[in-house]
KOLFINU-454136 format. One record per residue: residue in one letter; x, y, z of N, C-alpha, C, CB in turn; residue number from 1. Coordinates in nm, 2 decimals. Glycine has a CB too. Example, Ala and Ser with C-alpha at 12.3 -4.5 7.8 and 13.67 -1.06 7.14 Angstrom:
+---+--------+--------+--------+--------+--------+--------+--------+--------+--------+--------+--------+--------+-----+
| r |   n.px |   n.py |   n.pz |  ca.px |  ca.py |  ca.pz |   c.px |   c.py |   c.pz |  cb.px |  cb.py |  cb.pz |   k |
+---+--------+--------+--------+--------+--------+--------+--------+--------+--------+--------+--------+--------+-----+
| A |   1.32 |  -0.57 |   0.78 |   1.23 |  -0.45 |   0.78 |   1.32 |  -0.33 |   0.78 |   1.13 |  -0.45 |   0.90 |   1 |
| S |   1.28 |  -0.22 |   0.71 |   1.37 |  -0.11 |   0.71 |   1.29 |   0.00 |   0.79 |   1.41 |  -0.06 |   0.57 |   2 |
+---+--------+--------+--------+--------+--------+--------+--------+--------+--------+--------+--------+--------+-----+
//
This chain:
+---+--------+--------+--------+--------+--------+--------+--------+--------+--------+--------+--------+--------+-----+
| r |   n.px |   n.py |   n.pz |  ca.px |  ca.py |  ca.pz |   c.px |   c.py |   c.pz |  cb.px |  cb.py |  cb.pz |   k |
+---+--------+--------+--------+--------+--------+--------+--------+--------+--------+--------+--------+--------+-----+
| X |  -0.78 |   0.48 |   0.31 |  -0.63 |   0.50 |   0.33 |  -0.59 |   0.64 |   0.28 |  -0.56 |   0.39 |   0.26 |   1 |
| X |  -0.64 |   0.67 |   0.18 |  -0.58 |   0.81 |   0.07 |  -0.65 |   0.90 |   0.14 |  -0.62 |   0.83 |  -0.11 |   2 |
| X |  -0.80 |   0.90 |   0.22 |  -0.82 |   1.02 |   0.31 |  -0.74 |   1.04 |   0.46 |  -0.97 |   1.03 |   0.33 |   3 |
| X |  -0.71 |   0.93 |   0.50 |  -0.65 |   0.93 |   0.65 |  -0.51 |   1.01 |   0.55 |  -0.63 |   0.73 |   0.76 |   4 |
| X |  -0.40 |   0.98 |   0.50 |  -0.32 |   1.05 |   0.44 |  -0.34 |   1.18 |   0.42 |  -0.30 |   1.00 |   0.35 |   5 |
| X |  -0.43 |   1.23 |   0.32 |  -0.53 |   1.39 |   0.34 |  -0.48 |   1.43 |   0.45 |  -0.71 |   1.38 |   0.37 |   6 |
| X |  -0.58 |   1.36 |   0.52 |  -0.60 |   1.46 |   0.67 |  -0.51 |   1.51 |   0.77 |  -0.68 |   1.39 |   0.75 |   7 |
| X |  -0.38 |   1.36 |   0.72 |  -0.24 |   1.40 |   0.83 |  -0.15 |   1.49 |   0.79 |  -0.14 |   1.28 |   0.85 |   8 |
| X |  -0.19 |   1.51 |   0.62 |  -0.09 |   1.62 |   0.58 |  -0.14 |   1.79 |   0.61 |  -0.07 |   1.59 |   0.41 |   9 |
| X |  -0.28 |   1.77 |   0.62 |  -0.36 |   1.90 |   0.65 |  -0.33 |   1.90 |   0.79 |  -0.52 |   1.92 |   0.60 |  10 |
| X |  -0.33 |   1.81 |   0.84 |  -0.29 |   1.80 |   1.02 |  -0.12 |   1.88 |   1.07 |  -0.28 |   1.60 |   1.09 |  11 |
| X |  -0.06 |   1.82 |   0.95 |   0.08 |   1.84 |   0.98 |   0.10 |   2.03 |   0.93 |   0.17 |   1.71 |   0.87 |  12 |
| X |   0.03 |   2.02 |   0.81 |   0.08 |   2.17 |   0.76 |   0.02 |   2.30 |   0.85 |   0.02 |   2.19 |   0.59 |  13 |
| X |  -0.10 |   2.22 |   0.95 |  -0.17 |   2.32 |   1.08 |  -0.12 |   2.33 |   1.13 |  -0.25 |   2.31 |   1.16 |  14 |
| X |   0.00 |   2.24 |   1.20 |   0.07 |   2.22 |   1.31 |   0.19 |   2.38 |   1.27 |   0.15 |   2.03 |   1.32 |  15 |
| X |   0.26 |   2.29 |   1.19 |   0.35 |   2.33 |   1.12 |   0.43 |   2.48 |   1.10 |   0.30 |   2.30 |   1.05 |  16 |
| X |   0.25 |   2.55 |   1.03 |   0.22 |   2.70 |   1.00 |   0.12 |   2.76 |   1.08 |   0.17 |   2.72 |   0.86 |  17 |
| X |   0.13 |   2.71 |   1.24 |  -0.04 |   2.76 |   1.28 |   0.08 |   2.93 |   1.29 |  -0.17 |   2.67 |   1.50 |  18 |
| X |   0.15 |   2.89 |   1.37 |   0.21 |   3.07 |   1.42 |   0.24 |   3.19 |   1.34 |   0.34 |   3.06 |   1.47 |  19 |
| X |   0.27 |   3.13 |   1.17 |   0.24 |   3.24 |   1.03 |   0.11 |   3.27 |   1.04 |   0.27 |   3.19 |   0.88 |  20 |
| X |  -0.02 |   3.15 |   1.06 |  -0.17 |   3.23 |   1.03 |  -0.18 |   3.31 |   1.13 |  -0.30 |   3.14 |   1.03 |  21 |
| X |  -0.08 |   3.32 |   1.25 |  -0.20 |   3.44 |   1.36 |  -0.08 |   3.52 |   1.31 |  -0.26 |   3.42 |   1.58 |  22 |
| X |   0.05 |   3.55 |   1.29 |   0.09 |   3.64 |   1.25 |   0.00 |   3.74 |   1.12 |   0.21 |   3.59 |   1.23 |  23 |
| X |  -0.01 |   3.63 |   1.02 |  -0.10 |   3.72 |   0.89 |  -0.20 |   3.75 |   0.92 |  -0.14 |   3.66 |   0.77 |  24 |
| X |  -0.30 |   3.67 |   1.00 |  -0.43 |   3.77 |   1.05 |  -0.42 |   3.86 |   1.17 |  -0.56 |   3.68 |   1.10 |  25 |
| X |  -0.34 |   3.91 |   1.22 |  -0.30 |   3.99 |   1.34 |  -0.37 |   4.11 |   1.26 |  -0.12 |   4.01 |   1.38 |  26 |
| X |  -0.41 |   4.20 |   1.37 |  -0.46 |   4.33 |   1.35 |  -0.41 |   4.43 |   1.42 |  -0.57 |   4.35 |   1.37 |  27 |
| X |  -0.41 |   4.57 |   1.33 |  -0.32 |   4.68 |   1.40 |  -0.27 |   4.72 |   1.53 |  -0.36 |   4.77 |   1.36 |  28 |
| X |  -0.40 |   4.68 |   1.63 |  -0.40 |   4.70 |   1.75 |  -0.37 |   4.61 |   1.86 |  -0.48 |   4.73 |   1.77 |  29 |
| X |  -0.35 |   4.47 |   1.80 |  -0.21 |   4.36 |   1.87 |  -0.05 |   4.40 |   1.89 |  -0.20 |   4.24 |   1.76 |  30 |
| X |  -0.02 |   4.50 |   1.83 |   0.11 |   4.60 |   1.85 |   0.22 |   4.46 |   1.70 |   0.20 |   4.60 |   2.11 |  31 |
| X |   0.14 |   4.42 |   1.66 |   0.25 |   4.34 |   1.51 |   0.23 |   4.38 |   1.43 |   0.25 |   4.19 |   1.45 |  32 |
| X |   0.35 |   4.42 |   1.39 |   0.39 |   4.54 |   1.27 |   0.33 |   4.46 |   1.14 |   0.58 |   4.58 |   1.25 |  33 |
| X |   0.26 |   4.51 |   1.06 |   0.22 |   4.50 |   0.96 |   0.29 |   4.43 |   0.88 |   0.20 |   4.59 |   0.93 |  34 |
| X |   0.43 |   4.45 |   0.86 |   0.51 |   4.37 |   0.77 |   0.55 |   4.18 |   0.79 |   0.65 |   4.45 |   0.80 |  35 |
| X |   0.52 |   4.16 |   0.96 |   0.54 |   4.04 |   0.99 |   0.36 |   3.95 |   0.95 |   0.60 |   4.05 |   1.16 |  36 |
| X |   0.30 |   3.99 |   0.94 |   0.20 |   3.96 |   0.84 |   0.18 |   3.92 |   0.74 |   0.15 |   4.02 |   0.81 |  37 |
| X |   0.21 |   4.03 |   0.68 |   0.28 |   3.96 |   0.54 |   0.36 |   3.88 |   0.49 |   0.32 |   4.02 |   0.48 |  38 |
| X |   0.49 |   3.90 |   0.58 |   0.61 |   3.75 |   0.55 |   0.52 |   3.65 |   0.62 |   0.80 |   3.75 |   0.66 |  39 |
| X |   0.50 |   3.64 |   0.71 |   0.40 |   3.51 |   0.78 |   0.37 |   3.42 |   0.63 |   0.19 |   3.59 |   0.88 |  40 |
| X |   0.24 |   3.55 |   0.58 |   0.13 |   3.54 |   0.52 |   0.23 |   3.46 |   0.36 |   0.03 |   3.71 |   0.50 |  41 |
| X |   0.39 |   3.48 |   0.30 |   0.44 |   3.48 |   0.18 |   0.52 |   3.29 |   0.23 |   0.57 |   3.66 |   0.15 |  42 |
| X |   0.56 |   3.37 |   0.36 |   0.58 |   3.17 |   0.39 |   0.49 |   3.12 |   0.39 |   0.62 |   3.09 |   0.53 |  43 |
| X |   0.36 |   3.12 |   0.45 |   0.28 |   2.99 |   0.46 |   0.24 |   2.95 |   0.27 |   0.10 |   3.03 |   0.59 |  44 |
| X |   0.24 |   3.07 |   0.21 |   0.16 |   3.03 |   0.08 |   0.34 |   2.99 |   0.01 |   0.03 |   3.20 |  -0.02 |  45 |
| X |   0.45 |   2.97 |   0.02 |   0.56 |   2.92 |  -0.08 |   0.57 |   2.78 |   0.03 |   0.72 |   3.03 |  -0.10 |  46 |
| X |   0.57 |   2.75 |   0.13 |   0.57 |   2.63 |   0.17 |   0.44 |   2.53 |   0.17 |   0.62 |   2.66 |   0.28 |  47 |
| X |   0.33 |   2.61 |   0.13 |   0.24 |   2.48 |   0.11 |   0.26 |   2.46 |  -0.03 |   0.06 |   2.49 |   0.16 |  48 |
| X |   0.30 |   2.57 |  -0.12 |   0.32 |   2.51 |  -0.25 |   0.47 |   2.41 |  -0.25 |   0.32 |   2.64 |  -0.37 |  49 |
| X |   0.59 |   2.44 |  -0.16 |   0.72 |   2.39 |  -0.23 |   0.69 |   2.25 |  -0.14 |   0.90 |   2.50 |  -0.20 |  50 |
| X |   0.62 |   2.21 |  -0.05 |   0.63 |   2.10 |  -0.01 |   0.59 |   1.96 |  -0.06 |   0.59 |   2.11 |   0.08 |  51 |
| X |   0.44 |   2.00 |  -0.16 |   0.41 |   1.90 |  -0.24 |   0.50 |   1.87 |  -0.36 |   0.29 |   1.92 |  -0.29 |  52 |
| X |   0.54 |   1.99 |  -0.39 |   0.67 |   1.98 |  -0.54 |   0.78 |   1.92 |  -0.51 |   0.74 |   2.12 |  -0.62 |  53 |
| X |   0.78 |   1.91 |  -0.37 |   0.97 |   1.85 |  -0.30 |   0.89 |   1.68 |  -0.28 |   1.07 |   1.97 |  -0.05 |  54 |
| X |   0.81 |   1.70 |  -0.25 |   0.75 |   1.53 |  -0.23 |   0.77 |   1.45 |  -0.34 |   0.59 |   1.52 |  -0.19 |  55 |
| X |   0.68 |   1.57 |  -0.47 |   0.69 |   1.49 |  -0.61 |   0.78 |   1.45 |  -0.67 |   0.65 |   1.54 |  -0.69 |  56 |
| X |   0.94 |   1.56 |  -0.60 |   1.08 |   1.54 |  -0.73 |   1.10 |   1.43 |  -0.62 |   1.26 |   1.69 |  -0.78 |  57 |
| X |   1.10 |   1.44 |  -0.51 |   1.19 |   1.27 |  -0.41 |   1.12 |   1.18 |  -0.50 |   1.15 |   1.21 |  -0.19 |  58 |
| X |   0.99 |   1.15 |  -0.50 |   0.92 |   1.05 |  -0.57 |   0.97 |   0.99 |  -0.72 |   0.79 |   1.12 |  -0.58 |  59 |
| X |   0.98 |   1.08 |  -0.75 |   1.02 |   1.01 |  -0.91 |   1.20 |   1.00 |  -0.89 |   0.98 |   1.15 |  -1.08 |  60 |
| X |   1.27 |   1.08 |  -0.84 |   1.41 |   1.01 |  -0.82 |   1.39 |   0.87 |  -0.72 |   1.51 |   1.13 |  -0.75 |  61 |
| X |   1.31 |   0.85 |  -0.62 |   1.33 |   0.74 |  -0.60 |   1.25 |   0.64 |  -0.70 |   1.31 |   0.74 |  -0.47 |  62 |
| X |   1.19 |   0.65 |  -0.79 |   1.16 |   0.57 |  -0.91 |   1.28 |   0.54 |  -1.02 |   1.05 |   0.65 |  -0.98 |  63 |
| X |   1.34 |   0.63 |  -1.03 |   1.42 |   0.60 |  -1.14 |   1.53 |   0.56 |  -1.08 |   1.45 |   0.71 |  -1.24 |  64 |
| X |   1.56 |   0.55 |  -0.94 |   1.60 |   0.47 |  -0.93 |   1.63 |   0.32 |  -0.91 |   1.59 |   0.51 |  -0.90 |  65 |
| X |   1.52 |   0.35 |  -0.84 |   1.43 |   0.22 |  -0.83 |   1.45 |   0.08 |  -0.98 |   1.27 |   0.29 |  -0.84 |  66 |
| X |   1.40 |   0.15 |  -1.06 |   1.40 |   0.08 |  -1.20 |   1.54 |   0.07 |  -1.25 |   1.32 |   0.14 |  -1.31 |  67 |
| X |   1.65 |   0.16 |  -1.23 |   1.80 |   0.14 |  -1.24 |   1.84 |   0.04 |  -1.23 |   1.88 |   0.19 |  -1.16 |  68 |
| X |   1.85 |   0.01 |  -1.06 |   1.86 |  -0.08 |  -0.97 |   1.83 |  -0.25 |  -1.00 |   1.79 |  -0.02 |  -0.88 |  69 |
| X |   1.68 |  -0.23 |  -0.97 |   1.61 |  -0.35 |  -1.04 |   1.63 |  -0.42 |  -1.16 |   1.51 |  -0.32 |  -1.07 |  70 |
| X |   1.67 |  -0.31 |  -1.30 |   1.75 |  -0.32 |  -1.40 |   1.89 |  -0.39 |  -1.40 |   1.75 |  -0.20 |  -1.43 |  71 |
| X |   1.95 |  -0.32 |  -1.31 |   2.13 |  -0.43 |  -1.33 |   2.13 |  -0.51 |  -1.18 |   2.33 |  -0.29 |  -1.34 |  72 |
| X |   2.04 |  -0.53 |  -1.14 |   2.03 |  -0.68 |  -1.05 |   1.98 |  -0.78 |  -1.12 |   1.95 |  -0.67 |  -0.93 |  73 |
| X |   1.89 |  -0.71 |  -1.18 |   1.84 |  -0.90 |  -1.29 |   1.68 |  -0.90 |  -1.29 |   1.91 |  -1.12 |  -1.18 |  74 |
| X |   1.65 |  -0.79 |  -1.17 |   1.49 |  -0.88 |  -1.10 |   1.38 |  -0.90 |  -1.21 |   1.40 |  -0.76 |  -0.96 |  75 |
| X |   1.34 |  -0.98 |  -1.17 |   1.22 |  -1.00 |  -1.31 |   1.10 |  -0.92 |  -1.28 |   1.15 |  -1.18 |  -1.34 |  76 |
| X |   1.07 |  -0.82 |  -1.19 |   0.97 |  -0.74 |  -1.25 |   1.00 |  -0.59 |  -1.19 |   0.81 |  -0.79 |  -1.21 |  77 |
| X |   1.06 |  -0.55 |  -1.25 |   1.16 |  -0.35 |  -1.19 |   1.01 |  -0.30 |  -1.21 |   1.34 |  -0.22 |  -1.36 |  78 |
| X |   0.89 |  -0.33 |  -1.32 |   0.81 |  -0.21 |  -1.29 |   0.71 |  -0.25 |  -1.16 |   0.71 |  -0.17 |  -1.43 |  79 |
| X |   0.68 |  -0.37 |  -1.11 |   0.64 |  -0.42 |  -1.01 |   0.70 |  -0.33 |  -0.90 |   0.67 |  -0.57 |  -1.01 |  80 |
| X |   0.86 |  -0.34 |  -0.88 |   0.90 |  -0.27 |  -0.80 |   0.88 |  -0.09 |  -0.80 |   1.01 |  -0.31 |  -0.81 |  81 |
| X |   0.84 |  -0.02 |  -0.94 |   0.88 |   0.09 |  -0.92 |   0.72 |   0.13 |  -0.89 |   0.98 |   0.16 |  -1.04 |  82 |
| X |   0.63 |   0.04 |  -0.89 |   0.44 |   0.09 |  -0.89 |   0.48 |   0.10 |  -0.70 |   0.26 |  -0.09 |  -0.96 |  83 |
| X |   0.52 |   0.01 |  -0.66 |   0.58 |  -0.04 |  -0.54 |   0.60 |   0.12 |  -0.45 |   0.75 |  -0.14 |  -0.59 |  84 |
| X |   0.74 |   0.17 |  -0.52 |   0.83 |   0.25 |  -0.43 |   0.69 |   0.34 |  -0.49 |   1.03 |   0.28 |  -0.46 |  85 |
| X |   0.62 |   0.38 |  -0.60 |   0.56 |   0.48 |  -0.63 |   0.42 |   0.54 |  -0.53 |   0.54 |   0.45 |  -0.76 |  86 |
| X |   0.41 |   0.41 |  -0.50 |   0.24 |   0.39 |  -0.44 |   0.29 |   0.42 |  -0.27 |   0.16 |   0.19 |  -0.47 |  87 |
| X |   0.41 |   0.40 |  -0.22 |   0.45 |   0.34 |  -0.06 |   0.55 |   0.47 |  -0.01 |   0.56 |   0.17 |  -0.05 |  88 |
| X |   0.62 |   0.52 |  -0.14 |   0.74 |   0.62 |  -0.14 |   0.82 |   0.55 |  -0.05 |   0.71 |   0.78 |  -0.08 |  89 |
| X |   0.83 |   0.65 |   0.06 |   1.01 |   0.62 |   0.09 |   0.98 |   0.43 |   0.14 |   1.10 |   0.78 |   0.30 |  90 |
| X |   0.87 |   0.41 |   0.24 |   0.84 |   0.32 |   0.27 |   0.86 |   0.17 |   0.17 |   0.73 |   0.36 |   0.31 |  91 |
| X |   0.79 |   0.22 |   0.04 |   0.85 |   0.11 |  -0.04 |   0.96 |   0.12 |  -0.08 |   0.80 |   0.08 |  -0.13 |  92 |
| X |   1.06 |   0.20 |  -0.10 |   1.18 |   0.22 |  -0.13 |   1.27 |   0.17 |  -0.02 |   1.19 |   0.36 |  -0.15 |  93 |
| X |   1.25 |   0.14 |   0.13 |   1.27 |   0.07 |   0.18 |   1.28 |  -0.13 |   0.21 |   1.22 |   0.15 |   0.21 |  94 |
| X |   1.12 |  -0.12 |   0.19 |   1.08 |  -0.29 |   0.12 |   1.18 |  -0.32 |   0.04 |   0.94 |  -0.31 |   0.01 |  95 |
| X |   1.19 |  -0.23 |  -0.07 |   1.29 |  -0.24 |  -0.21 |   1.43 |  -0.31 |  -0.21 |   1.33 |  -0.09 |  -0.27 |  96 |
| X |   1.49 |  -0.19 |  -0.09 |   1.62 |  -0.20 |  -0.03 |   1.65 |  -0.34 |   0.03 |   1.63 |  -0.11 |   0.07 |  97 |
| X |   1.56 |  -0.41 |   0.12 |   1.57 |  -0.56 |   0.23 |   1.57 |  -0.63 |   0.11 |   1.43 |  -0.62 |   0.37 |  98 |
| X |   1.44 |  -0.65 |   0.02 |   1.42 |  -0.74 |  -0.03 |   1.49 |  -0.79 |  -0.19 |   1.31 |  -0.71 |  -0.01 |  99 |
| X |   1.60 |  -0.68 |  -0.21 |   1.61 |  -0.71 |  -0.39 |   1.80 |  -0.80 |  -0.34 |   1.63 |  -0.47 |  -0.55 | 100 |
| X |   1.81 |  -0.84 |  -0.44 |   1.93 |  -0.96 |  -0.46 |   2.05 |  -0.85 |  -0.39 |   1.98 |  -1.03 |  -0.69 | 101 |
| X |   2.14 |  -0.92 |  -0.27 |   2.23 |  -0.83 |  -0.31 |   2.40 |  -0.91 |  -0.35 |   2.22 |  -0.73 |  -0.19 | 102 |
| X |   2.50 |  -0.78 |  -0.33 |   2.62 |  -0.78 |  -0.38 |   2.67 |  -0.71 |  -0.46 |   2.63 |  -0.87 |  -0.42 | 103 |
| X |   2.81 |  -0.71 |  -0.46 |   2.83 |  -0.59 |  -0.55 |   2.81 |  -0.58 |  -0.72 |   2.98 |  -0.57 |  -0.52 | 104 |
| X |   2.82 |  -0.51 |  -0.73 |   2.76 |  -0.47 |  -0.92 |   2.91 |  -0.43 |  -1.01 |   2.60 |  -0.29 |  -0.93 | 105 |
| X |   2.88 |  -0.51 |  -1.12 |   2.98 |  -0.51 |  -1.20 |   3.00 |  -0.48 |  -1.30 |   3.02 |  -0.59 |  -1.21 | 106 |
| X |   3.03 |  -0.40 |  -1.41 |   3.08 |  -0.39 |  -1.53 |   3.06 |  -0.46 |  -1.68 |   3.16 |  -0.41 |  -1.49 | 107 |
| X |   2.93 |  -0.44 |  -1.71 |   2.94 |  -0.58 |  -1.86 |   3.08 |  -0.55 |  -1.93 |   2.78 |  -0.58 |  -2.02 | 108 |
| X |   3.06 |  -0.70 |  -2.00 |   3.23 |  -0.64 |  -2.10 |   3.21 |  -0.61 |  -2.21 |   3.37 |  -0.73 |  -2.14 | 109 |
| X |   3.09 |  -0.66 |  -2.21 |   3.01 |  -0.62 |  -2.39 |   2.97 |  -0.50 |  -2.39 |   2.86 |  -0.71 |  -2.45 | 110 |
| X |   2.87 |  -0.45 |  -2.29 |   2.76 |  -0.31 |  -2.31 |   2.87 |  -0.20 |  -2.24 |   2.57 |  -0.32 |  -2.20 | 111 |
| X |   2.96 |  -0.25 |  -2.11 |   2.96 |  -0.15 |  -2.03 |   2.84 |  -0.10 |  -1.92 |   2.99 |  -0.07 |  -2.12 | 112 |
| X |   2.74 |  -0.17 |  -1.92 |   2.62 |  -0.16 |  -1.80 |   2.68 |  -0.23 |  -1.68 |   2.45 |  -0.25 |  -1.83 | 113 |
| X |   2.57 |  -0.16 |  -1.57 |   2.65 |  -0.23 |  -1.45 |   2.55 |  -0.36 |  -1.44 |   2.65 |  -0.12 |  -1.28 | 114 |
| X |   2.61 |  -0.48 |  -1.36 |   2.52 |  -0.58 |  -1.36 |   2.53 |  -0.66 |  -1.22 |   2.55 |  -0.67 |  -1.48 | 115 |
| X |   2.44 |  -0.72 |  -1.17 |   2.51 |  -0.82 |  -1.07 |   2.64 |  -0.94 |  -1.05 |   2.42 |  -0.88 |  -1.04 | 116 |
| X |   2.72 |  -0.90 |  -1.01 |   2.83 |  -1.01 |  -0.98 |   2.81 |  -1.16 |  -1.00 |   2.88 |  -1.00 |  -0.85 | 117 |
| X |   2.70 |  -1.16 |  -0.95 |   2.66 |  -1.34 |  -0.96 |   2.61 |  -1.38 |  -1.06 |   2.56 |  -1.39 |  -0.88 | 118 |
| X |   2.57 |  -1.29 |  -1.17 |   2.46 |  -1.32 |  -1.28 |   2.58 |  -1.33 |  -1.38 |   2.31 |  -1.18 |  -1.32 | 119 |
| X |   2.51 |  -1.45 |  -1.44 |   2.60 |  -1.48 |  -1.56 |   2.59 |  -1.40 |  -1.70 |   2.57 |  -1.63 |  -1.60 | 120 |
| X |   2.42 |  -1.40 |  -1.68 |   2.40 |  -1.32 |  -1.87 |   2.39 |  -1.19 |  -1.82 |   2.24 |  -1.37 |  -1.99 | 121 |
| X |   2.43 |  -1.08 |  -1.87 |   2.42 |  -0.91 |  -1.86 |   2.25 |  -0.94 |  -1.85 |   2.49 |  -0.80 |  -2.03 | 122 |
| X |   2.14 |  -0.84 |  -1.80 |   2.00 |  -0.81 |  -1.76 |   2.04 |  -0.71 |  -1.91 |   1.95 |  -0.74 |  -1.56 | 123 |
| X |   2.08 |  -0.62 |  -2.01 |   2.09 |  -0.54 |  -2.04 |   2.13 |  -0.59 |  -2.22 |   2.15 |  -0.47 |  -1.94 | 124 |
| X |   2.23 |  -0.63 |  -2.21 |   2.28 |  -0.74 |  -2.33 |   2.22 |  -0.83 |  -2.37 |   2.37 |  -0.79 |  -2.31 | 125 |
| X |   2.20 |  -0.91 |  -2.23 |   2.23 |  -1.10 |  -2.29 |   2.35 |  -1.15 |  -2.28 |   2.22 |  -1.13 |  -2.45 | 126 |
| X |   2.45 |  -1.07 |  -2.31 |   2.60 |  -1.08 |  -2.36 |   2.61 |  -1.22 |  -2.20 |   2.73 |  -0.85 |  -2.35 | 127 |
| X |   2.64 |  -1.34 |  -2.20 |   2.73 |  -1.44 |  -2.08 |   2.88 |  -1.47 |  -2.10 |   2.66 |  -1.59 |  -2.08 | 128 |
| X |   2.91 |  -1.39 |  -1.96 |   3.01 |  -1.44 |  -1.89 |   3.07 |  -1.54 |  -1.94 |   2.98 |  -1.46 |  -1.79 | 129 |
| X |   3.21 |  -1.53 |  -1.97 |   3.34 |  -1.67 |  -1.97 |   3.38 |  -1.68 |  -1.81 |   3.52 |  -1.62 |  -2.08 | 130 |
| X |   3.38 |  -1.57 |  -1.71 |   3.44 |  -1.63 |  -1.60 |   3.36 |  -1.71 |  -1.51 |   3.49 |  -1.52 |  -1.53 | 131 |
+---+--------+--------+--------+--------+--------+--------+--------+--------+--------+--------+--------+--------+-----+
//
C-alpha cells in the first residue's frame, strides 16, 4: 500500500513538473534563454520540497484537531481516532466527520471547556449537569 502511494506521488510530481525539467535541461541552441532554466530548475526544487512540508502541517492540524473534537464530544478513544485521521489523512478525517456523536457543543459551567449538549458529565471535568 505505502509503495503504490510512493509511486502516485512520484507519478503526480512528473506530471506536474515535467515542463520545468525540459525547460532546466534546455540547451543554448533550443533558442530558451538561459534564465528560464534556471527558474524552471528553482521551482521544481522549492515545490518538491514545500509540498511534503504543506502535507505534513495539514496532517498534524488535522490531528489536533481531531483529538479536540473527540475530546469535548465524550468519545472513548480520541487517540484511536487521531492514529485514524493520521494513518488515512484527509480520508480519515472524513470517516471521523460521519462517524463521531453529533450536535451542538456547549460550555461547561465548572471548567469553561466546550462539551457535548447531550452529555451530562463534562469529558474534561467530571463536573454533572443540574439541567
Amino acid at each position: 500500500m505505502k509503495q503504490k502511494l510512493i509511486k502516485a506521488w512520484i507519478f503526480i510530481l512528473i506530471l506536474l513538473f515535467f515542463p520545468s525539467l525540459i525547460f532546466a535541461q534546455a540547451q543554448p541552441q533550443q533558442e530558451i534563454p538561459p534564465e528560464f532554466g534556471c527558474a524552471a530548475c528553482g521551482i521544481f526544487t522549492g515545490a518538491t520540497i514545500f509540498i511534503p512540508i504543506a502535507i505534513f502541517v495539514i496532517n498534524i492540524a488535522i490531528l489536533i484537531w481531531v483529538a479536540r473534537d473527540a475530546k469535548n464530544r465524550g468519545m472513548a478513544n480520541p487517540v484511536l481516532w487521531m492514529l485514524t485521521s493520521f494513518f488515512l489523512g484527509v480520508i480519515g478525517l472524513i470517516i471521523y466527520i460521519f462517524s463521531r456523536p453529533s450536535g451542538p457543543l456547549v460550555q461547561c459551567q465548572n471548567c469553561n471547556n466546550r462539551k457535548l449538549e447531550l452529555l451530562k458529565t463534562c469529558p474534561h471535568c467530571g463536573h454533572t449537569s443540574t439541567e
